[in-house]
C-alpha positions as CSV (number, residue, x, y, z in Angstrom):
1,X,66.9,-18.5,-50.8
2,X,68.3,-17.2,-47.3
3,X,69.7,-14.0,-47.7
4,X,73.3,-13.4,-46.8
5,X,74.8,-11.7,-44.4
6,X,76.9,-8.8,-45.3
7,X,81.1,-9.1,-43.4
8,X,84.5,-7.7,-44.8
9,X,87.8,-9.3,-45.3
10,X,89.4,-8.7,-41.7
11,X,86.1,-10.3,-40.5
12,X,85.8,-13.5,-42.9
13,X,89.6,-13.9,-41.7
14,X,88.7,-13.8,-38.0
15,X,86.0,-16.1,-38.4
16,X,88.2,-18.5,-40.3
17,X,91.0,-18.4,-38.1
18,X,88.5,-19.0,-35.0
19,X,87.5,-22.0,-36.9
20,X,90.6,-23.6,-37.8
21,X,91.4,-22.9,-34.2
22,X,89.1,-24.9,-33.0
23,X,89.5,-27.8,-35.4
24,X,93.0,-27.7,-34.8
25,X,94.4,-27.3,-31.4
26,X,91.0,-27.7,-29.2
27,X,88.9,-30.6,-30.9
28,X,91.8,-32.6,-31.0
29,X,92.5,-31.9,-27.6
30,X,88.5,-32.6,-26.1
31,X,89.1,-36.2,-28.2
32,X,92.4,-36.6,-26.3
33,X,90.8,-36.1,-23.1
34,X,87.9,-37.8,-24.1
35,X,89.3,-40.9,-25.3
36,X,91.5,-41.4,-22.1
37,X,88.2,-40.7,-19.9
38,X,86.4,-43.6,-22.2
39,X,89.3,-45.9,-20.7
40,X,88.0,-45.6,-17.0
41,X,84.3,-47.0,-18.2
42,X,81.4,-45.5,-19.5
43,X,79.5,-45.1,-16.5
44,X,77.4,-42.6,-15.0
45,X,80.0,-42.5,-12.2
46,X,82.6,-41.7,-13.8
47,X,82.8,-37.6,-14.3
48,X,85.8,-37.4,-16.2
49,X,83.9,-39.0,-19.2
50,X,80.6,-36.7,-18.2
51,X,82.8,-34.2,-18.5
52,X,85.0,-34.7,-21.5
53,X,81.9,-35.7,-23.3
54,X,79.9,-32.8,-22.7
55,X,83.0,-30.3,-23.4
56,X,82.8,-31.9,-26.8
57,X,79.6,-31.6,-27.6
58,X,79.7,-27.7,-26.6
59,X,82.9,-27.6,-29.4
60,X,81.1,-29.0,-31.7
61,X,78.6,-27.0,-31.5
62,X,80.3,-23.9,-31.5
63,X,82.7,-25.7,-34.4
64,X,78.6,-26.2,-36.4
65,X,77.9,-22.2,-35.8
66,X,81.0,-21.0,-37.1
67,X,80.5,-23.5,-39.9
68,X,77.0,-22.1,-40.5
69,X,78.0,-18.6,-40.1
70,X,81.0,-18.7,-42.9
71,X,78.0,-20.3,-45.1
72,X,75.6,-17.5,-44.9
73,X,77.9,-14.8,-45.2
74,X,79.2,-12.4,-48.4
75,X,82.3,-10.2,-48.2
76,X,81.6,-6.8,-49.2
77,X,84.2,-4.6,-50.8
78,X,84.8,-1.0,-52.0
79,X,81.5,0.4,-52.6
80,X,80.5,3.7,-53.4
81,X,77.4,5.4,-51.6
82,X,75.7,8.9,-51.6
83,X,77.1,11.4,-50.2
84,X,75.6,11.7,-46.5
85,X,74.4,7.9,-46.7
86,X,76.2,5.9,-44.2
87,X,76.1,1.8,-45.4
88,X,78.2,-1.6,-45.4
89,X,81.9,-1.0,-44.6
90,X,81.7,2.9,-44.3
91,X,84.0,4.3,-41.8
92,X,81.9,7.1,-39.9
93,X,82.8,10.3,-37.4
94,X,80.6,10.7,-34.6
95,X,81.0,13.5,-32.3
96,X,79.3,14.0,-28.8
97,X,77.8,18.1,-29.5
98,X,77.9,18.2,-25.7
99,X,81.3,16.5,-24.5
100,X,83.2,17.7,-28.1
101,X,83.9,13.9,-28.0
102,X,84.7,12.5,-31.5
103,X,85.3,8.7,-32.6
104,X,85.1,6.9,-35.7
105,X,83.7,3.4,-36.2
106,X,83.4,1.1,-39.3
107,X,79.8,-0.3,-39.9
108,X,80.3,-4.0,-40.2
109,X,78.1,-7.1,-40.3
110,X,76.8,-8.5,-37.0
111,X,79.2,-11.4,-36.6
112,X,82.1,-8.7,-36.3
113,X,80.2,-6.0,-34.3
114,X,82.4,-4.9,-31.4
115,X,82.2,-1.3,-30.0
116,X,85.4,-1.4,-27.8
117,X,87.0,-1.9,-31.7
118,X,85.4,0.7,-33.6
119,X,82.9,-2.2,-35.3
120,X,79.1,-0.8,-35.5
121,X,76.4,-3.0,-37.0
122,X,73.3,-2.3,-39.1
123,X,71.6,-5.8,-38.0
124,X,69.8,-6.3,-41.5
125,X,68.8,-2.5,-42.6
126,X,69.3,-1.4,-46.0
127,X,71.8,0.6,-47.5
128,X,71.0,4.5,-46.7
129,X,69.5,4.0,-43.7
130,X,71.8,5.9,-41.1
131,X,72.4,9.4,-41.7
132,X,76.0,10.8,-40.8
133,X,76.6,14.7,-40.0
């Protein structure tokens, strides 16, 4: 059994919105373009088709990953850890000894991970494994 990978509600969300997204308002879109390229020939001249074709293939594909990804995954809420254990969903102060800098970050799972937000990720280490002053 593949083990899943750890994301919380605002990420799930995200994820799910990207998706319907791209279902939606762009696939439809690609198909729109597509089928009005298809009306000029399927021919290796004809670019627009190359084109429209390979942009739907690439949304596809990214339509299959996010598919794959919301499969795999398991929303973590409100757990308890040790004091001094930093783990899943654990909002964290880290302070810079030599600029006095302090920020705060939430450890997330890697499909949310985004620095310039706050978002840390673990990658696939266990519980316990960061230590937090």
């Amino acid at each position: 059994m593949k083990q899943k990978v750890p994301i919380t509600r605002s990420g799930h969300r995200m994820l799910l919105k990207e998706l319907s997204h791209l279902r939606r308002v762009v696939r439809p879109e690609v198909l729109e373009e597509l089928h009005e390229a298809r009306g000029y020939g399927v021919k290796i001249e004809n670019q627009q088709f190359l084109l429209a074709r390979e942009r739907h293939a690439t949304i596809q594909k990214s339509i299959n990953e996010l598919e794959e990804k919301l499969a795999a995954c398991e929303i973590f809420v409100g757990r308890k850890y040790f004091f001094k254990q930093v783990g899943f969903g654990t909002v964290i102060t880290v302070e810079n000894l030599h600029s006095g800098k302090v920020n705060r970050f939430q450890m997330v799972g890697p499909w949310e991970s985004d620095i310039s937000e706050g978002r840390l990720s673990g990658g696939q280490r266990p519980h316990g494994a960061w230590r937090r002053r």
